[in-house]
Structures are given as C-alpha cells and as structure tokens.
N, C-alpha and C positions, 0 to 999 in steps of 0.2 A: 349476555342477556338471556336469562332464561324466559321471561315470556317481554309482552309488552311493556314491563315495567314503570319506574318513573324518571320519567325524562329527566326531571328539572333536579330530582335527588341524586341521579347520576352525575352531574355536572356542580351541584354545588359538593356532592362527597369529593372530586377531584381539587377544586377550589379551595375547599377547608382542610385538605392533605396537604396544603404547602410545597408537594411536591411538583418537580418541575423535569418530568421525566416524556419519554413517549409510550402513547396507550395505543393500546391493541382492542381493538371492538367487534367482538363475536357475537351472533346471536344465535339461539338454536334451533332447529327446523321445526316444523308440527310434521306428526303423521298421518296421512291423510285418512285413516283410521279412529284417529283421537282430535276432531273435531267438535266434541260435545263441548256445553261450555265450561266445564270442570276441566276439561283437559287441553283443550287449544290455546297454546300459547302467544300466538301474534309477535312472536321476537322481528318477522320479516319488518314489520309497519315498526317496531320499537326501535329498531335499530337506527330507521329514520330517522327518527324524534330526537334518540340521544345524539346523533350524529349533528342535527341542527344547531341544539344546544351547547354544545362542546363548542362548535363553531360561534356562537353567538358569544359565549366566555373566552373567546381566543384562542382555545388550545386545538394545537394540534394531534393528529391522529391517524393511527395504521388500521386498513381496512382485512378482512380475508381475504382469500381467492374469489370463494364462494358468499354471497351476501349472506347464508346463512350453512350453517354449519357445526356439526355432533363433534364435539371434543372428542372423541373415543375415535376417531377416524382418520385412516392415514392423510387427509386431506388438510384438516387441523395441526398436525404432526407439521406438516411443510408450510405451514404457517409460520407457527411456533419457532420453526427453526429458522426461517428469515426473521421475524422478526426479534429473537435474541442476537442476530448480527447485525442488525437497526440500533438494537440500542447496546451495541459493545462499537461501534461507529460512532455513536451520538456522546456516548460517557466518555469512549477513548479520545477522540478529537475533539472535545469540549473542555479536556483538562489535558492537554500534552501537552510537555515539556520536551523541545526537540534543539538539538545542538546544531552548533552551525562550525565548522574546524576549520580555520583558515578563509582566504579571499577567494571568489569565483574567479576561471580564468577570466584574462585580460578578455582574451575574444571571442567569449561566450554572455553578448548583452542576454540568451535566452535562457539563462537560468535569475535574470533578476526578479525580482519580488517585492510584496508590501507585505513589510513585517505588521506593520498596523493594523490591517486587516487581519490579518492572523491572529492579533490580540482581540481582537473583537468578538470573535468567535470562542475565545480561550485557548487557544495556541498562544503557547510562548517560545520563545527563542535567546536561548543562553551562546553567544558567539566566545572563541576563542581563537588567538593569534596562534599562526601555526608554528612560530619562532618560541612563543612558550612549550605548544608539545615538543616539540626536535632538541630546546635544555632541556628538558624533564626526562627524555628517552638520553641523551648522552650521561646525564647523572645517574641513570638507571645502570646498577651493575649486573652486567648476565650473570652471574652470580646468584642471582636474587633468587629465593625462591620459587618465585610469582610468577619471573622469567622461564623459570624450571619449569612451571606449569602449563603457561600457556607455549611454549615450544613444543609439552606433548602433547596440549590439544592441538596445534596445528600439523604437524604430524599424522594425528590417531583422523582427521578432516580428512586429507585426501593426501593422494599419492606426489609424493615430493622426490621423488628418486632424481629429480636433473636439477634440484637445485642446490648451491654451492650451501654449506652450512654457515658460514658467515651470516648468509644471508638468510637464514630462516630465523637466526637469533635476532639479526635486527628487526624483524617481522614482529617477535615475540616478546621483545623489549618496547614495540610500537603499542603493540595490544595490550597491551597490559597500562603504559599510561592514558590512552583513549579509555577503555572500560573502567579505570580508577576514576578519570573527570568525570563519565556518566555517573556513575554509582554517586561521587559525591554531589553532583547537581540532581539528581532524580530523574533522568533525562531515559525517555522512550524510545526515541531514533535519534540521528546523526546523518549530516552531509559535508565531507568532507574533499578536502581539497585537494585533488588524489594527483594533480599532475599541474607543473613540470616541476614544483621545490620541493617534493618530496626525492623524487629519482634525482637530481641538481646536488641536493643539501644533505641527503641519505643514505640515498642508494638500492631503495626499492621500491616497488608497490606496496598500496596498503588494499589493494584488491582482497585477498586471502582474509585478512581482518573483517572487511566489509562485510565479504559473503558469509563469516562463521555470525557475525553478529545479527544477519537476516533469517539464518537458517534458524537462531534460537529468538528469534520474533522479538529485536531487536534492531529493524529496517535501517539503512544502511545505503544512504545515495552520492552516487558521484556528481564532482564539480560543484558543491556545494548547493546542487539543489535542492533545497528548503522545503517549494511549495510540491518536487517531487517527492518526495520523501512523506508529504503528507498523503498522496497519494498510494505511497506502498503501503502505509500504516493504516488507509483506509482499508484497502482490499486485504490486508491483514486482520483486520476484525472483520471484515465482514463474513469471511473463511476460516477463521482461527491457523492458516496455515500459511508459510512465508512468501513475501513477494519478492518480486526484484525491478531494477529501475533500467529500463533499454531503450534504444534508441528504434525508431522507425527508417531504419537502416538503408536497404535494399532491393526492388523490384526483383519478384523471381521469376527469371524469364521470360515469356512474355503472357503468364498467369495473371489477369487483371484481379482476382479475387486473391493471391497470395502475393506475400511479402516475409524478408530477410528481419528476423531482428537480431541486433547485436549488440554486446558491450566488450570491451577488450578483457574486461574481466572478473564481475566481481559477483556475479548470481548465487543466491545460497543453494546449497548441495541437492536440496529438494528438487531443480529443475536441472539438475546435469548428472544424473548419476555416476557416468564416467568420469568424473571431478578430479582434474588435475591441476597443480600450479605450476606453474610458467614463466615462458615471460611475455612481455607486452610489445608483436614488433612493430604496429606500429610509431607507440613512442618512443621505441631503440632508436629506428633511424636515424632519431636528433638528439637522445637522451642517451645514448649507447644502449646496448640490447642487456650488457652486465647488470647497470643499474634498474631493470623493470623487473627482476624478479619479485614475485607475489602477485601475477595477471592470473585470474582461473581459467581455463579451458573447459571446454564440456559441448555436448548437443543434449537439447532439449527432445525427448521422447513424445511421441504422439499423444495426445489426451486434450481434454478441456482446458481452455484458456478465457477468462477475464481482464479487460484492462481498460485504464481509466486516468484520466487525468486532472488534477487540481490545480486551477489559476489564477490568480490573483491580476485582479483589471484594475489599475490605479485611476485611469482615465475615468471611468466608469463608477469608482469605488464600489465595486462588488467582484464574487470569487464568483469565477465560471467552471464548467465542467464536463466533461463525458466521459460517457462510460458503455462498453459494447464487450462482445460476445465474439468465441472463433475457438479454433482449434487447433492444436500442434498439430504438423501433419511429421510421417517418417520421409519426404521429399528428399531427393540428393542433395548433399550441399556441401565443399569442399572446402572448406575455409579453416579461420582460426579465431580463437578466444568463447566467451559464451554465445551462444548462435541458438536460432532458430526459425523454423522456417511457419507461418501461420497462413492459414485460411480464414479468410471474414467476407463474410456475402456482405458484397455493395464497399469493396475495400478504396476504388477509386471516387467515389460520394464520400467516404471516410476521409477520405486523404482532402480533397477539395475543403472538407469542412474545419480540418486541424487546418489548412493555411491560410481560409481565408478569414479566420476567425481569432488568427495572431497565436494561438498554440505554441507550446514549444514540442522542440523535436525528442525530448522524452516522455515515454509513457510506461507506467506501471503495470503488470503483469501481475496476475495470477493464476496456480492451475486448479483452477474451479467455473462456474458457472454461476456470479453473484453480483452479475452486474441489477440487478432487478431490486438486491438489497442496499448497494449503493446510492441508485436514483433516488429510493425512499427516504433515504437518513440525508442526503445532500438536500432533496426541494422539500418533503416535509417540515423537516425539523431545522435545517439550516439555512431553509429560502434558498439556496444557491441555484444559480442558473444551472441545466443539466441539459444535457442533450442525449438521450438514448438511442445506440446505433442500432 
C-alpha cells in the first residue's frame, strides 16, 4: 500500500483474480517531513482498512514485521524472504504427492495416521507393497546401466571403505527401483519400511538411499512415517535446504535444557559431514550385523537448528502441530549412527507438551531458524493447530 488507498478495491481485485494463494500486505511509512497533504500518505490507517476487508471476504493473509515499512529496506528484505517460504510451504503441501513403501513396524502404533486428512489438505498418498519392490530389485540385473549409476553415486556420497561390495550393489539395485516408482508416480518424498524385511528378505539397509534422496530435497522417512515426512518436507520449503527425520532420543546428562537426537541412520550428508556408511548395530543384534549394511553414521556440527512436527488427530479430525527453535551444540558424545547433541531453552516444557499431547517420538529437523515461517503457513493458511516453542 502506498498510501491510504481503497479498501474495498483491494479486496475485490483479490476476489476477481480467482486466485487462491497467500498475500502479503505492506504498507509504507510517511516521513515525518512529508506531511503536507500532497505528500502524506496514511498507509499506517490503510493498512487497517484493507486488512479488515480481506478479513470480511475470508482471505487470509501475511502481515510484516513492521506494521509499516520501505521496500528498499533490509527489514522488508526479511519479510520477503519468510514469506516466499510461506508460500513454497503452502504450494508444496497443498499438492504433494508422497509415497508410502511397505507396512509400518508391527510395534510402532506411533507412526499411524489419517490418510483422509491428508487429502483434505491436498496430500496424497500412493502406497506400495514392499514384496513388489524386493521382485523388481531381484529382476533388476547389476548389470544395468542405471545400477552402474547409482553404485557411483553412492560411492562419490560418502566414504564406504568397510563395506562388503555385494552389498553396495544391492544398495544400488534398491535405489534405482525406489527412484524409478517416484519418478513414475510424481512423488515428492517417501516413507519407507526400512526394518526388519528389508535386512530378513535382502540383506541391507536402505538408510544410505534415504539420506542421498534427502540430501537432494527428496525427504525421505523411516518406518513409514507418512505424516513425518510431511514434516521434513515442510521444514524443507520453508528453508529450501534438506531435513532429516529423528528421534527424541536421549537426556544429556543431567542438562535439563539439552538432549541426544538420534537415528541409526539415515540423515542427509548436509547434517553429518563426516558421512559414513555402516552398519546398523542395533538391528544386527537380531537381524545379524552382515545384513544392516547401508546405516549412515555421522555427528551433527554446531549451528542453527529448527524442528517441528505434523499430526494428524483422528479423534478430533484436525492436524496438530509444533514447531521450535535450538541449536546444535559441539557437546561430547560417544555413540553410533546419526547423532546429535541440541540445546532448546524450556526443553523439559517441550517434552511435557509432546507427551501429553499424544505426539509421536519423531521429529523433523532443520539446520536453519524458520520455525516462525512454519507457524504462519500451518495456522494462517492451513488453520492447523500450532503450538510455538
């Protein structure tokens, strides 16, 4: 709005665009020099108006920082740039198309979900039996080109020096039919069913797959987390940069405000630079340690961290949500698989509120600071319940 303008022509131009997107409403300051009435603009009182009226036609709408505000200003600049990850959040999860590979473990009721909701929204969901991928990869001859290909991308990914070659080709024979079903469904992310009939019926992880297909913004969740996975995809637009799907793992010592997160394996290479593949011992112990190769290993580096979680409440018939703010820290930590160690002021309020709010024990990650663009694309525009930590 450059000055007071017209309310009602603001709100019927949106109306008569057909469009059905989210607005951004700016207005811009007077100087207190150019008060004459040639030059005083009144954007402050304008903004109101249009804002009432927007409101009175239903639409929703993204405010500045500043109620008024110089485009030319870095302050507008930090606008602009949340709100283009508002609506690459709003456009992305309003038409994704996300795959579902195989059956959630038996005894994991907290990865279940309401696909119907998810339709409601425009999420879809294309499932497939994991007994179709596992013929598709035995018909697949390593031979194949394609095979050729992706064995040197996982390779040229990270350091493979301890694993047996057999076993990076059935990796590479895996990857290849997963990426061929996405490509031919149109499919944005995947939750896969990454344990115990893959290492049982196979003979490895499909970790190493997971994490190359997050790293190129292609999110990628274990145990067939659905509505996780919507989450990684969220914090993926809203940063344009990859997320990964962990677990709320560990108490670190007895640091009330830090915690342990973990997954055996499958983070894309952006949060572990030390990126190795491995194997998984957890699931060796019962699955033999031979058959888990393709687990990543890594530690996350100090920096900005984002995370946030998408739920679907059946009971309730609405999606719930949070989303908060913390930081990698470089803390000790002697373990295995992808790890990391965070800081979040008020982490035991955080915790109380994931469990007694039915939460699951995964949560998405990002290394950014955009939980603020989250909030606004989840309860502006998709009404979802939110809870900001």
């Amino acid at each position: 709005l450059p000055n007071f303008g017209d309310e009602k022509g603001v709100a019927d131009t949106v109306k008569l665009s057909g469009l059905d997107v989210p607005i951004l409403v700016q207005a811009y300051p007077d100087d207190l020099d150019q008060f004459s009435v040639e030059r005083r603009r009144d954007a402050f009182c304008g903004k109101v108006s249009v804002c009432n009226n927007l409101r009175q036609y239903g639409y929703a709408f993204t405010l500045t920082d500043l109620h008024t505000v110089h485009p030319r200003t870095p302050e507008f600049r930090q606008d602009l740039e949340k709100f283009l990850g508002v609506c690459r959040i709003v456009n992305g999860l309003s038409t994704a198309r996300l795959g579902a590979i195989g059956a959630r473990p038996g005894a994991f009721n907290t990865v279940r979900y309401s696909e119907k909701l998810l339709q409601a929204y425009g999420m879809s969901v294309q499932t497939l039996d994991l007994s179709e991928v596992l013929g598709w990869v035995q018909r697949l001859p390593e031979e194949d080109g394609r095979v050729e290909k992706k064995l040197a991308d996982i390779k040229a990914y990270a350091d493979y020096g301890s694993v047996p070659p057999p076993s990076l080709v059935k990796m590479a024979r895996l990857g290849v039919v997963i990426e061929d079903w996405m490509d031919k469904n149109d499919l944005v992310a995947t939750a896969i069913q990454c344990w115990t009939s893959l290492q049982r019926n196979f003979g490895v992880n499909v970790c190493t797959l997971m994490s190359i297909m997050s790293e190129r913004l292609m999110p990628s969740a274990c145990e067939v987390d659905i509505t996780g996975v919507v989450s990684m995809y969220a914090l993926q637009l809203a940063s344009n940069s990859p997320s990964a799907l962990v677990d709320w793992n560990n108490n670190y010592g007895s640091a009330p405000n830090k915690c342990v997160l973990f997954h055996c394996g499958n983070w894309a290479k952006a949060f572990i630079p030390d990126a190795a593949i491995k194997t998984a011992p957890i699931l060796g112990t019962t699955l033999g340690e031979e058959n888990t190769y393709g687990a990543m290993a890594g530690r996350t580096p100090a920096g900005p961290v984002t995370f946030g979680r998408v739920s679907t409440d059946d009971a309730q018939g609405l999606i719930r949500t949070y989303v908060g703010e913390g930081v990698f820290t470089d803390d000790p930590l002697d373990t295995f698989g992808t790890r990391a160690v965070v800081q979040v002021d008020g982490l035991q309020p955080l915790m109380k509120y994931v469990c007694k709010n039915g939460f699951e024990h995964h949560v998405a990650m990002n290394a950014s600071h955009t939980a603020g663009v989250l909030a606004e694309a989840f309860e502006t525009y998709f009404e979802w319940d939110v809870y900001v930590h």
